[in-house]
N, C-alpha and C positions, 0 to 999 in steps of 0.2 A: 919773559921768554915766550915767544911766538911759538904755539904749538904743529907740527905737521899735518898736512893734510892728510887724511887716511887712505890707504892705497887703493881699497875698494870702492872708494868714490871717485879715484881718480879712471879705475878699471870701469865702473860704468859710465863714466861720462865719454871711453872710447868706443864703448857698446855703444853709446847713443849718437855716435858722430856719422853718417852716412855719406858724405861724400866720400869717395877713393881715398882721394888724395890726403885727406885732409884725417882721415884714418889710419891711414900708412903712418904718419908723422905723429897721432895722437898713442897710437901702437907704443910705438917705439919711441917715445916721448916716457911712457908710462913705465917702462923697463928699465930703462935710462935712470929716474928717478928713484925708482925700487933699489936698483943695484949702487947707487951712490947715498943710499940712506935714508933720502930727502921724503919721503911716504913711512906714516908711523902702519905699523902692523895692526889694521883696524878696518870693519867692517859695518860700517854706521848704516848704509842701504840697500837695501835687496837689490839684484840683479834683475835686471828686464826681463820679461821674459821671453821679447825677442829684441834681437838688435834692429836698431837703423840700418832705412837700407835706402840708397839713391834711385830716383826715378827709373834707371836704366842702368842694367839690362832688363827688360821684361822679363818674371820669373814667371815660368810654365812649369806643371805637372811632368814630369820625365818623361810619360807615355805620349805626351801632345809636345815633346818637342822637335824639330824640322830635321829632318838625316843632313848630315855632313856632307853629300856628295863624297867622289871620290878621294880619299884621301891625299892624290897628286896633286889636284886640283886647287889651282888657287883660293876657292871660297874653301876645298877642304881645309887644308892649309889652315886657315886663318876660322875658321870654324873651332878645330882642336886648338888653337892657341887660346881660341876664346872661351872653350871652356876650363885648360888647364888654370887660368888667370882667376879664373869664378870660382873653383877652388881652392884657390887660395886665398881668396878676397875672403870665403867664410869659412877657412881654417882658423883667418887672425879672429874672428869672433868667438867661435870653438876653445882658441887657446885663452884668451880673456876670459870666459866667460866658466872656464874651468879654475882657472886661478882667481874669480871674483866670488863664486857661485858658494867654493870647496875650500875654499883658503882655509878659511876662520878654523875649519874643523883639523885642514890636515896639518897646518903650520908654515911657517916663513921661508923654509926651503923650497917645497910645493910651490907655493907661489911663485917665488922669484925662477925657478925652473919651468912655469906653465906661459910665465909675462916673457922670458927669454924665447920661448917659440913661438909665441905669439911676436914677437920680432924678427924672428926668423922668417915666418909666413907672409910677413909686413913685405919685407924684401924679396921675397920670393913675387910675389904681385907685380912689384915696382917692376922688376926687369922684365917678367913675363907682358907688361901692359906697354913696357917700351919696347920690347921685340916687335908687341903688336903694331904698334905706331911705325916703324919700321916695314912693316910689310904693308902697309897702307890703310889701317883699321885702328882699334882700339877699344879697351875694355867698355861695355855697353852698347853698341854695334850691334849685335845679334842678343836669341834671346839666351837665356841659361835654367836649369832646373833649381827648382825652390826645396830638393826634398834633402838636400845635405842635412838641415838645422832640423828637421824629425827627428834625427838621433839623438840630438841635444835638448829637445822637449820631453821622448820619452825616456830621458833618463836624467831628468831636471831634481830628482828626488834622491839619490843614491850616488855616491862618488863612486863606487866598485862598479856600478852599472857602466857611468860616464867612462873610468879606466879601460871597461872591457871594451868596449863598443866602437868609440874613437880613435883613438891613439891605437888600440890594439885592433882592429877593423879594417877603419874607413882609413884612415892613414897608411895601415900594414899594405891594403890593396893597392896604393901608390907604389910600393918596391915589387909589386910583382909586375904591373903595365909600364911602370916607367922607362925598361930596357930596352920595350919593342920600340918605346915610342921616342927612345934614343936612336935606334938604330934605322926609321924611319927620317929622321930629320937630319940624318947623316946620309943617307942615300938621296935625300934631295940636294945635299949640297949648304945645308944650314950647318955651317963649321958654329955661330951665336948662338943657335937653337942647343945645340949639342952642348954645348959649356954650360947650358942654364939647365939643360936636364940632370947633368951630371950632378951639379951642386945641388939642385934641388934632393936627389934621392939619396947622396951622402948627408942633406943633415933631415930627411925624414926617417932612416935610420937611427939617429939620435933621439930623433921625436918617440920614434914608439921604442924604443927603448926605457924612454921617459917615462911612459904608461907602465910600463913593464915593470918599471924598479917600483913604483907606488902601487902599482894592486897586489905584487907580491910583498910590500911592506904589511900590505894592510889585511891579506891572507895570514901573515903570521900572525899579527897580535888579536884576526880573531882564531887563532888554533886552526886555519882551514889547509886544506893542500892546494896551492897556487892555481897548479894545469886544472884540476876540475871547478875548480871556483869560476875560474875562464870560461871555461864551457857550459857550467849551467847557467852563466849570466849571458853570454852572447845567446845561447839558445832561449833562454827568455825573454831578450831585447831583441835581438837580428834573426828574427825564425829563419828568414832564408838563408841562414847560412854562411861561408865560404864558398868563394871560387877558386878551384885551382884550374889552370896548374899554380903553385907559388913558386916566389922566388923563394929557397930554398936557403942561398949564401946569405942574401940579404935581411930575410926574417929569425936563422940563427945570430946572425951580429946584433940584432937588436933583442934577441934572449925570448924570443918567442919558441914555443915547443913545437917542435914540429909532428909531433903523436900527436897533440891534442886542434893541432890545421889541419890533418887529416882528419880526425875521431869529426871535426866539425863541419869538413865536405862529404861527409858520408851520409 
């Protein structure tokens, strides 16, 4: 009997693939095989500790990267497409790299729940990189900030850290901008633009949900209380905090507290 390949060799060999394209498909190749069986529940290699990344887009410091010009304008335009696309190119690594990193500990539900958004993310790219193409550009065209995967360095040691910071974070702040920047791409007349945001922020809702259900898993069985366990790990990982305003509908549908988004903008 030929034995399975183990998942988390398969999860970092998509860490390690850096072309787009060819990560999109290794993405959701890897999900694919998880949810069909074909990946034994096993963790033979450590996780990289950064992912593969393609020649381009040039990664710059956030403070050194180039303003958008006006938002109407066509380089704005395609400015914001390009960064929405960059993250989610290193969302699919975030999400891998949560289910490669974490698995072992949290078990085969976890995973197959962190490789399914990690497929979601996959697709979320794809269209955003062909919208781009569509408007006359394409992902790597311009530059993008390097400082998304900080998160995911400082909190390479603690899954509750990784829970708090990401999915309940950096992802969360996706359902608070997402609306404006629907309603911006509707008053340009982007009827395509507006479909991709849409779905996008309906399954990023699911995402940090996702977060949601496993650090309040993992609150109970250490005896802690979820909402402050929340807040003294983002306050010891993300000092700066929250921004509001938040979306309010969207961060309750994903079971986030809304006393403790507040207690964290304050």
């Amino acid at each position: 009997m030929i034995a399975k390949p183990d998942v988390g060799g398969a999860i970092r060999g998509a860490l390690l693939t850096a072309d787009p394209a060819a990560k999109v498909m290794a993405a959701r190749r890897v999900a694919r095989d998880w949810r069909l069986g074909r990946l034994a529940f096993a963790f033979e290699d450590a996780m990289p500790a950064q992912p593969a990344r393609p020649g381009r887009p040039e990664l710059l410091p956030p403070k050194e990267m180039p303003r958008r010009g006006k938002g109407g304008s066509d380089r704005g335009r395609i400015a914001l497409w390009h960064a929405l696309a960059h993250i989610e190119f290193v969302a699919i690594d975030l999400a891998l790299d949560m289910a490669g990193r974490f698995g072992g500990e949290m078990g085969p539900a976890f995973v197959g729940d962190f490789l399914a958004i990690a497929a979601d993310e996959a697709m979320h790219f794809a269209i955003l990189n062909r919208h781009l193409v569509a408007l006359g550009s394409h992902y790597g065209a311009h530059p993008a900030h390097d400082g998304l995967w900080q998160a995911a360095e400082a909190t390479a040691h603690d899954v509750a850290a990784r829970l708090a910071v990401v999915p309940m974070v950096l992802e969360a702040r996706g359902l608070d901008v997402t609306p404006a920047t629907i309603e911006r791409a509707r008053s340009q007349g982007d009827a395509a633009g507006v479909r991709i945001l849409e779905r996008i922020l309906d399954d990023e809702i699911r995402h940090v949900a996702v977060g949601v259900k496993y650090l309040n898993a993992f609150a109970k069985r250490e005896g802690l209380d979820p909402k402050n366990l929340w807040i003294s790990l983002v306050r010891r990982h993300f000092p700066g905090g929250l921004k509001p305003p938040f979306n309010d509908s969207a961060r309750s549908s994903a079971g986030l507290s809304l006393e403790a988004c507040a207690a964290l903008a304050s």
